[in-house]
N, C-alpha and C positions, 0 to 999 in steps of 0.2 A: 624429475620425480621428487628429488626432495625441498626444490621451490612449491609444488604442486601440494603437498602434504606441509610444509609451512604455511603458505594461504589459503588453504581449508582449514587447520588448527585457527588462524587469527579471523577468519571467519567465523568460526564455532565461538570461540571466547566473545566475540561481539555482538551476537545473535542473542549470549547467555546474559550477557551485558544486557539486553535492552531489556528483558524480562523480568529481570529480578532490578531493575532499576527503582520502582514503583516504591517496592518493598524495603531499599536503604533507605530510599529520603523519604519515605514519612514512617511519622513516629507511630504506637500505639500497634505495632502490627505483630499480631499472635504468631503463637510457636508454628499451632498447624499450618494457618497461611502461609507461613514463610517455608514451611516441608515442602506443601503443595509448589510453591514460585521457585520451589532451589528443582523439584522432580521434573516440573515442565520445562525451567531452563535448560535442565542434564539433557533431558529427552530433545530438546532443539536442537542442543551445542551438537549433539553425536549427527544426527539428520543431518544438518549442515557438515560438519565433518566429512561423513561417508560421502556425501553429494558430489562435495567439491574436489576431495580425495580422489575417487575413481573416476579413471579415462571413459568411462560409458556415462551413456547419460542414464538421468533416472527419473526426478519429478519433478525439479526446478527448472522451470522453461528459461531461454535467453541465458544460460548459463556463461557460455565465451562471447558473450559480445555487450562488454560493456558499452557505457554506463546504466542500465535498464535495471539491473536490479542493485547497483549500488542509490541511484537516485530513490529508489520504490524504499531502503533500507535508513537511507538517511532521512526520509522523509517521516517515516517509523519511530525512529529515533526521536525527532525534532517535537513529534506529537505527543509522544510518553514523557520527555523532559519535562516540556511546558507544561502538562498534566500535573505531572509531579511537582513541579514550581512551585505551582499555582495555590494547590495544597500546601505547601510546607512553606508560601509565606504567611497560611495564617497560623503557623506552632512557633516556627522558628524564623520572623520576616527578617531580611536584607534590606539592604539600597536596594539589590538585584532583581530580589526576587518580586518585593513590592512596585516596581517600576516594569517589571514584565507584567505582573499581575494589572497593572492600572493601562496599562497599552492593550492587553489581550481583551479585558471590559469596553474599552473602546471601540475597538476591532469589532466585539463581538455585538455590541450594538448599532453599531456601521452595516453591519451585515446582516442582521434581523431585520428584515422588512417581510409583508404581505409575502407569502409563496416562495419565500427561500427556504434552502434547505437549511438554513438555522433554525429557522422558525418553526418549521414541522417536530425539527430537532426538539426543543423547547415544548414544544404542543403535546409531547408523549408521554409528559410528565402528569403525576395525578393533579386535577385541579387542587388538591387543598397542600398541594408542595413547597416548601417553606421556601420566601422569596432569594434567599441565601443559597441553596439547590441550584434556585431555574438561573440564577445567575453565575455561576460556579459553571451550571451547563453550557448557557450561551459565552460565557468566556474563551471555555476550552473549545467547545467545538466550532465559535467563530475563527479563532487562530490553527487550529486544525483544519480548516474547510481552506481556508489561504494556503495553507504549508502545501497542500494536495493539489492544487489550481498553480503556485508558485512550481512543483514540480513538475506536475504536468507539462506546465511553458517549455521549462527546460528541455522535456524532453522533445518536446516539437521543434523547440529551436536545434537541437543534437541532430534529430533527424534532416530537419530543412538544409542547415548549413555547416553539419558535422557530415553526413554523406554517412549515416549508421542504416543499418549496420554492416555495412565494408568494413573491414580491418586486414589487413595486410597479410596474415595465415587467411584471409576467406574466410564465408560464413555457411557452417555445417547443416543445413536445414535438422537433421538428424538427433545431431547434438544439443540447438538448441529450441526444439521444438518436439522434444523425446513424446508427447501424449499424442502429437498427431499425425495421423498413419497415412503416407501418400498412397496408397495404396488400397483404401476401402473403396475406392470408388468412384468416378466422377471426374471432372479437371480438376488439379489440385488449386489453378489459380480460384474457379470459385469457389472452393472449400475454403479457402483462406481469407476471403474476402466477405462470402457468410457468414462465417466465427468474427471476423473483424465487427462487422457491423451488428451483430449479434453482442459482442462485448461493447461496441460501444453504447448501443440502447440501453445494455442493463448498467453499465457504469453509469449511465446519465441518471436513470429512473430509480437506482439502490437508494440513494441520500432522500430521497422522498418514498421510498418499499420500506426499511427497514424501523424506520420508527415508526407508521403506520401497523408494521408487524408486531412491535412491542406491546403497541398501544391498544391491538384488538386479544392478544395474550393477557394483559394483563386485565379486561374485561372479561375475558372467558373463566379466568380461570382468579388470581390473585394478582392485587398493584404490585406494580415493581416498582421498587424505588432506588434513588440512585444516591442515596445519603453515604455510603461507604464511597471511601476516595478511589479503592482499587477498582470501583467495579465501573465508576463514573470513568474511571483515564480509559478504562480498555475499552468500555462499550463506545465512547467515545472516538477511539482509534482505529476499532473495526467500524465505525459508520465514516471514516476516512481513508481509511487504506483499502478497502476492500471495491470501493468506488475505481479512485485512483488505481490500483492493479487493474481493473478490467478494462478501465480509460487505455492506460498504456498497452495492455496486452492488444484493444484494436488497435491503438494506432501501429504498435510493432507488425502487427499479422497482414494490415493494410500493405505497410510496406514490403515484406518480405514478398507477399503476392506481386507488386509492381516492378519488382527487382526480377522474380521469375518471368513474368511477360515479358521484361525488355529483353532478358535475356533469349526467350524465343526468338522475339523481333528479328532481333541480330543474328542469329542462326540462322535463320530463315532466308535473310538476306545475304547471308554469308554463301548460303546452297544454294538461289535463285539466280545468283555473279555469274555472267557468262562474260569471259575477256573479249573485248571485238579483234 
C-alpha cells in the first residue's frame, strides 16, 4: 500500500513536472499564465495521483503493464523539453542548447518533403508568417515527429521481443483496459481488433487531420498564429502525442486481442484431448 501511494505521489510530481516545464525555462511569462500552468499542473498531479493510488481502475488504460505508458510519458517529456530548448536558446543560448537547436533545423528539414506530415504541419501557417515561425515550427515538430516514430519502434520491439504485455502477476484485461466493457456485446476478440484498427487509421490520418483542422478554423473564423512559444511547444506536442497514443493504443489492443485467441486455442485443445 504504501509502495503503491509512493509511486503515484512521484507520478504526480512528474506529470506536474512536464507542464509547467514550458513556463521555467522561457522567460517573459506573465503572472496569469503562470496561475493558469501552476492550476492545470495541480489539476494533473492529483488525476494522476488518485489514478495510480487506487486498487480499481479508472481512466488510464494500460495502467500495470508497463512500459506503455511510461514510453507514451517519456516521449511527452522529450517533446516539451526540446520545445522549450529551442525557445530559450534564442534569450538565453548554450553550447547545449544551440547545438540541439542546429540538429533539430536539420532534422526538421530532412523531414519536410512533398506530403509529410511536417510539411502539412508547416502548410497551417498564415502565408504571410514570418520565416522565423515557419522555422521554429518545422524545427520542433520535425524532432517531435522522430521522438514519436523513435517511440513507437520501441514499443514494437517490447512487444515482438519483450513478450508484453505478460508480466509475471498476469495481465488484468479489467484493470488495464477499465473503458472497455466485455460485455456489450459481440466477440470480445473482434471488438478489440475493431478499436485496434480503428486506432490505428486515426493515429495514421491525425498528423495530416489536425492541422488541416486549424487551418480551415482559422479561415472560418480568425488566423491563428503561433508567435507565442507556449502555444507553439503544446500545439505542437498534441499534433505528436495524440497520434502516437492512438499508434500505441492499436498496437496494444491488437495484441491483447491475440493473446485472448491463443488463449481459446489452447483451451480448446485442452478440452478436445482424449488420452488413447
Amino acid at each position: 500500500m504504501i509502495s503503491r501511494i509512493l509511486g503515484a505521489l512521484m507520478r504526480a510530481v512528474m506529470v506536474a513536472m512536464v507542464i509547467t516545464t514550458p513556463s521555467l525555462m522561457l522567460p517573459s511569462i506573465s503572472m496569469d499564465t503562470g496561475q493558469i500552468v501552476a492550476l492545470i499542473a495541480l489539476f494533473a498531479g492529483a488525476l494522476t495521483l488518485f489514478e495510480y493510488a487506487s486498487v480499481y481502475p479508472g481512466l488510464i488504460e494500460f495502467r500495470d503493464a508497463p512500459p506503455f505508458n511510461r514510453l507514451r510519458f517519456i516521449a511527452l517529456f522529450a517533446i516539451v523539453l526540446y520545445g522549450a530548448t529551442v525557445f530559450r536558446a534564442e534569450t538565453a543560448p548554450t553550447t547545449l542548447s544551440q547545438f540541439l537547436d542546429l540538429l533539430g533545423m536539420k532534422v526538421g528539414r530532412l523531414i519536410d518533403i512533398p506530403y509529410s506530415p511536417v510539411r502539412v504541419l508547416t502548410l497551417m501557417l498564415p502565408p504571410d508568417a514570418a520565416p522565423e515561425t515557419v522555422e521554429r515550427l518545422r524545427t520542433i515538430g520535425g524532432v517531435g515527429h522522430l521522438i514519436s516514430l523513435v517511440a513507437l519502434l520501441v514499443f514494437g520491439l517490447t512487444m515482438r521481443f519483450g513478450g508484453w504485455p505478460l508480466q509475471p502477476q498476469g495481465f488484468n484485461v479489467w484493470v488495464n483496459l477499465p473503458t472497455f466493457d466485455p460485455t456489450a456485446g459481440g466477440d470480445v476478440v473482434e471488438r478489440l481488433r475493431r478499436d485496434a484498427w480503428g486506432n490505428l487509421a486515426l493515429g495514421f490520418l491525425l498528423p495530416f487531420l489536425l492541422p488541416a483542422f486549424i487551418k480551415t478554423v482559422s479561415v472560418m473564423f480568425s488566423p491563428i498564429t503561433l508567435d507565442a512559444p507556449q502555444t507553439m511547444i503544446w500545439t505542437v506536442t498534441a499534433w505528436c502525442f495524440l497520434p502516437l497514443s492512438l499508434l500505441m493504443r492499436g498496437l496494444a489492443m491488437g495484441r491483447v486481442a491475440g493473446l485472448i485467441e491463443e488463449k481459446r486455442r489452447m483451451s480448446a485443445g485442452e478440452q478436445g484431448y482424449q488420452p488413447a
